[in-house]
LOTOR-873270 format. One record per residue (C-alpha): y, z, x; residue in three letters. Coordinates in steps of 0.5 Angstrom, whole numbers, plus 2048, in hexadecimal, padded with zeros to 3 digits. Example, Ala and Ser with C-alpha at 12.3 -4.5 7.8 and 13.67 -1.06 7.14 Angstrom:
7F7810819ALA
7FE80E81BSER
//
This chain:
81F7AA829UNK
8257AC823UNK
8257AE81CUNK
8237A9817UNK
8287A8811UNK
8257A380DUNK
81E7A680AUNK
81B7A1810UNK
8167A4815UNK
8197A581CUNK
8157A5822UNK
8157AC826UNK
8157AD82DUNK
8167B5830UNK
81A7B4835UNK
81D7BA838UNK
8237BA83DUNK
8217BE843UNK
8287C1843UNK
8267C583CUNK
8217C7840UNK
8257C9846UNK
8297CD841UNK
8237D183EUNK
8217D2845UNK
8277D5846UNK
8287D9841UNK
8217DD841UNK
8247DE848UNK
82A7E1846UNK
8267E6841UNK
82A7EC840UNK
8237F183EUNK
8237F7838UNK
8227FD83CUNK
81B80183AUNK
81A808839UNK
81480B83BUNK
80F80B836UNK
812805832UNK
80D7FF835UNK
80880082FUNK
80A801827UNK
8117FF828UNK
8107F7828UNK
80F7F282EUNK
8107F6835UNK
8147F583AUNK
80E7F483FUNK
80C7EF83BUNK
8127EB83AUNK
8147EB841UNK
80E7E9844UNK
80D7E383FUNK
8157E083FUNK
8147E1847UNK
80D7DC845UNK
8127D7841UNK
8177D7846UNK
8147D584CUNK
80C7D4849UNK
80C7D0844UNK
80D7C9843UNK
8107C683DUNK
80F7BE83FUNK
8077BF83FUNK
8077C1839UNK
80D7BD836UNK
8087B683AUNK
8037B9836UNK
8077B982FUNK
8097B2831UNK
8017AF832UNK
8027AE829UNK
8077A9825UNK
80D7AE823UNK
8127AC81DUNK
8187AF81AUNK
81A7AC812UNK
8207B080FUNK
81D7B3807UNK
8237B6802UNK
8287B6808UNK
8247B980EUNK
8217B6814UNK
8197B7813UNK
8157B681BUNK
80E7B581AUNK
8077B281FUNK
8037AE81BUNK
7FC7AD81EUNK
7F87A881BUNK
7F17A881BUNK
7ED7A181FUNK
7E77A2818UNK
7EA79D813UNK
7E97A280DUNK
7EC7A9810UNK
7EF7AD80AUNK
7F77AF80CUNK
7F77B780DUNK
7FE7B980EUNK
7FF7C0812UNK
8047C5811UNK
8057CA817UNK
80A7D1816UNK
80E7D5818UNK
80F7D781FUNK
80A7D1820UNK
80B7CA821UNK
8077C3820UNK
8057C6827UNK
7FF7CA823UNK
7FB7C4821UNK
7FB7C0828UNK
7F37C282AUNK
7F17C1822UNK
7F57B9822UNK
7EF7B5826UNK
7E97B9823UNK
7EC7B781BUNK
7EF7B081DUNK
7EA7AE821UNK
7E47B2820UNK
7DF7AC824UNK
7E27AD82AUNK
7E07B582AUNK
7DA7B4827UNK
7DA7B5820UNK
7D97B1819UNK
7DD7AC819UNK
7DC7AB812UNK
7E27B0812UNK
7E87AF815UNK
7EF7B0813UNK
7F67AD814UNK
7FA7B3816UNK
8017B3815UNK
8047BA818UNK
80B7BC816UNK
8107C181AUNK
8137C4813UNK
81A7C3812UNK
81E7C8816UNK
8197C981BUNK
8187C5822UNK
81B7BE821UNK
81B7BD81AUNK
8217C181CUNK
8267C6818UNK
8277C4812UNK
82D7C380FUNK
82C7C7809UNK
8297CC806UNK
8237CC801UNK
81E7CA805UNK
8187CE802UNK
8107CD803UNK
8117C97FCUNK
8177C57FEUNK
8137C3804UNK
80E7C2800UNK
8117BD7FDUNK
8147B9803UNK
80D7B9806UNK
80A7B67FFUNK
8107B0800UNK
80E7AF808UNK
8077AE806UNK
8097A9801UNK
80E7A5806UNK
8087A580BUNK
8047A2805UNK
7FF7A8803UNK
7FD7A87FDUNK
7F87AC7FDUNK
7F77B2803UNK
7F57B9804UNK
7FA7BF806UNK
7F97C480BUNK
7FD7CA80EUNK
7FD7D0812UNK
8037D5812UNK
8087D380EUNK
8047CD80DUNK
7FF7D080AUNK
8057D2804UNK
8077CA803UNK
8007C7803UNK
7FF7CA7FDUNK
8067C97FAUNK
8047C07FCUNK
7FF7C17F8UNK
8027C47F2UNK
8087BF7F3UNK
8037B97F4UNK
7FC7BA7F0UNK
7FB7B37F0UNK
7FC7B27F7UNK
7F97B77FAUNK
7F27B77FAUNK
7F17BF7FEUNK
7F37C4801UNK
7F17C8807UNK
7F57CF809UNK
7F37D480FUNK
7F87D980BUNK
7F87DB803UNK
7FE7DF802UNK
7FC7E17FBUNK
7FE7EA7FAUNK
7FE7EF7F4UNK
8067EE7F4UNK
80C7EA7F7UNK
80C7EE7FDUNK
80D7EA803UNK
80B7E3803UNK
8077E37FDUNK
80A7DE7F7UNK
80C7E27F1UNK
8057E37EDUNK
8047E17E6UNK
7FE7E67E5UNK
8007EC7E8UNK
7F77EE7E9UNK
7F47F57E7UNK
7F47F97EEUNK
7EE7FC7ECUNK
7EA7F67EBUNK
7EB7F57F3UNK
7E47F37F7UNK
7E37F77FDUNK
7E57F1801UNK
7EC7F17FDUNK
7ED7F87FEUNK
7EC7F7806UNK
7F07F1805UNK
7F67F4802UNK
7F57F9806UNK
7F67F580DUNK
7FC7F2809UNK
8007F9808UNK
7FF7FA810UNK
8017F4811UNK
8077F580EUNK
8087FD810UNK
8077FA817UNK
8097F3818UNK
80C7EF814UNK
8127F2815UNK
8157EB817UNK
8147E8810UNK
8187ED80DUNK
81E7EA812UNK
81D7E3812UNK
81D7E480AUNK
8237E9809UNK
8277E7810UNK
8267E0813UNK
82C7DE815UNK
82D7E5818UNK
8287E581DUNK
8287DE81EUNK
82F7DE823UNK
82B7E3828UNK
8257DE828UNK
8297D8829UNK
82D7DB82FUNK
8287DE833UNK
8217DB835UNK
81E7E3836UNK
8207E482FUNK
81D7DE82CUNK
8177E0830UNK
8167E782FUNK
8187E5827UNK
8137DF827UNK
80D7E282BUNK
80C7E7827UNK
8087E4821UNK
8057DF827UNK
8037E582CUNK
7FB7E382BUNK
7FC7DC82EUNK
7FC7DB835UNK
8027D9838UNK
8037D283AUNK
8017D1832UNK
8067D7830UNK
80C7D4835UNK
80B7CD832UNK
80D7D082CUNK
8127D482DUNK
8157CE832UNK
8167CA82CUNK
81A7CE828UNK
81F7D082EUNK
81F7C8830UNK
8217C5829UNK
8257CC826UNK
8217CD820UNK
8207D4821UNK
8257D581BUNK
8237D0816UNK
81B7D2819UNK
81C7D9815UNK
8207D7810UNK
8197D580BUNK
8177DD80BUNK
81E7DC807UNK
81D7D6803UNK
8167D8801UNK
8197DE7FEUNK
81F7DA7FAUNK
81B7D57F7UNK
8187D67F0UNK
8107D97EFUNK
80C7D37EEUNK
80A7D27E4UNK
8027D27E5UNK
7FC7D27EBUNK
7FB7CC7F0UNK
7F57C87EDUNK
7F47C37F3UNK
7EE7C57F7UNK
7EF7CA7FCUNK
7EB7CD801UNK
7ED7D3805UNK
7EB7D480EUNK
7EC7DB80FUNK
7EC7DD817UNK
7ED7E4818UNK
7F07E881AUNK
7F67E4816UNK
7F77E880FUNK
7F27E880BUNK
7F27E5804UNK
7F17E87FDUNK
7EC7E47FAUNK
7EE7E77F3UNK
7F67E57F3UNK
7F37DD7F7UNK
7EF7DC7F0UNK
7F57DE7ECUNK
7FB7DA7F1UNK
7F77D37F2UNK
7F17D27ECUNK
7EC7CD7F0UNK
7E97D17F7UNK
7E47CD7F9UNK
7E37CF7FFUNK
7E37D5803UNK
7E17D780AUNK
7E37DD80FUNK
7E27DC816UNK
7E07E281AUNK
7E57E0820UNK
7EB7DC821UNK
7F27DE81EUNK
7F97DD81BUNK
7F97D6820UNK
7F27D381EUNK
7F47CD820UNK
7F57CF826UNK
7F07D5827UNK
7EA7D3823UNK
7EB7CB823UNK
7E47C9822UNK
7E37CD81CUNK
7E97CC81AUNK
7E77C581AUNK
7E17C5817UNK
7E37C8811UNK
7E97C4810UNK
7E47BE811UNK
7DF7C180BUNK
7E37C3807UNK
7E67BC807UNK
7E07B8806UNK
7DE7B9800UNK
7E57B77FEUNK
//
């Protein structure tokens, strides 16, 4: 294990010293418990039923190294870009002409979102699928989350991501690949296009987040578009949105306005992390949900984590649409798109499929149909 200093690829192993997980143990012992008041257990945020019950699960249920043996079944890198340690799995394809597909997971995830797609994509034969279409798949935890680590600067932005996944895939020597993102992921895979046309051959996205202004996450439009001129399905989609902002994502507004803040309770207490972190992973289950947050309490990047919310607000809208082929999976019940303010944001759609079930994990919730769609889209590639 180590960082890499030279720009070279450094194989990875995980490898967790049982006292940090003796310590976390302890700590969610040692837990001091919020009162609730009568009342409070709906509407208030997460309750103190639920929480307890999970971390107690977390504490003396879950097992960290089956999940850590499962992470290491797949080759594991880190190379350092711009000054900051880059942790990556790189799954190549047995099929000699798989494209490269490069995969960027969010925020409160982690490469972990992608475990049940990786042998499907990569290696399609043994799954009972074509394998006239296959993938190298290189999966990266974004830098300042889980073992890419904190990083040492700020700035770290969908774009500048971009650009660092742009220099890993040509140190990998890709020269043509195609992007693909959930979450957070899904506002860089478009940014790779737009930073690398000429390499990248499409993209596949479970989000577009594309709103009537610059209101939570949305980038700075160049054409504000007449309201009026909403389709019903744009009207319902705006809609949800706004309850969704009234209602719950009040997380987003701290992480963009006071990371730094909030981070010193969540990389002090594990109870904190999992009551913050769970709450935007509540419909997975909790083996899955754990993992994730063990992850971020094991590699203290809870903090850096946050930080994108920030640096997407900091960096500068983009001048023009994307123009690289883009297809957009929609799992509800996952904010639903807007499709007139995609058309203004990204100028060549080709794809354009909503599921009837699923959800904002999809890789994790609806594996199959995530697959299949991001098998299609790539074909005609």
């Amino acid at each position: 294990m180590g960082v890499d200093h030279s720009g070279e690829l450094v194989p990875f192993t995980i490898s967790v010293p049982e006292s940090e997980l003796a310590d976390l143990r302890e700590r969610l012992a040692r837990a001091r418990w919020a009162p609730e008041p009568v009342g409070a257990a709906d509407g208030y945020g997460a309750s103190h039923a639920w929480v307890r019950e999970l971390a107690e699960y977390w504490r003396s249920g879950y097992d960290w190294r089956v999940w850590e043996d499962r992470l290491n079944r797949y080759p594991q890198f880190t190379t350092t870009i711009e000054a900051t340690n880059v942790h990556f799995l790189h799954v190549r394809s047995p099929e000699p002409h798989a494209l490269p597909l490069i995969l960027s997971h969010g925020w409160p995830g982690s490469v972990v979102e992608f475990l049940d797609v990786i042998g499907p994509l990569s290696d399609p034969r043994r799954h009972g699928l074509d394998p006239a279409v296959a993938f190298d798949l290189v999966i990266p935890s974004l830098p300042g989350f889980a073992w890419s680590g904190p990083t040492p600067e700020t700035g770290w932005g969908p774009r500048r991501i971009a650009g660092a996944w742009a220099a890993l895939m040509d140190r990998l020597g890709y020269r043509r690949y195609g992007a693909v993102g959930n979450d957070w992921g899904a506002h860089i895979a478009p940014e790779l296009g737009r930073i690398a046309p000429d390499a990248v051959v499409g993209v596949h996205v479970t989000q577009l987040f594309s709103f009537p202004d610059d209101e939570w996450l949305s980038y700075p439009p160049s054409i504000e578009p007449d309201l009026d001129k909403l389709t019903p399905d744009d009207r319902a989609a705006l809609e949800k949105l706004r309850h969704i902002q009234r209602n719950a994502g009040s997380y987003a507004h701290v992480h963009a306005q006071r990371p730094h803040t909030l981070g010193f309770a969540l990389t002090d207490s594990p109870v904190g992390l999992l009551a913050w972190n769970s709450q935007a992973m509540g419909d997975l289950d909790w083996e899955t949900l754990l993992t994730h947050v063990t992850i971020y309490w094991l590699t203290g990047t809870a903090t850096s984590a946050m930080r994108i919310y920030a640096e997407h607000g900091r960096q500068q809208g983009p001048a023009a649409p994307t123009v690289v082929p883009l297809a957009l999976a929609h799992f509800p019940p996952d904010i639903a798109p807007i499709r007139t303010c995609a058309e203004r944001d990204h100028a060549n759609i080709v794809s354009w499929n909503v599921y009837d079930r699923g959800g904002h994990y999809a890789a994790h919730q609806a594996p199959g149909s995530l697959v299949r769609d991001i098998r299609a889209f790539f074909q005609a590639r």
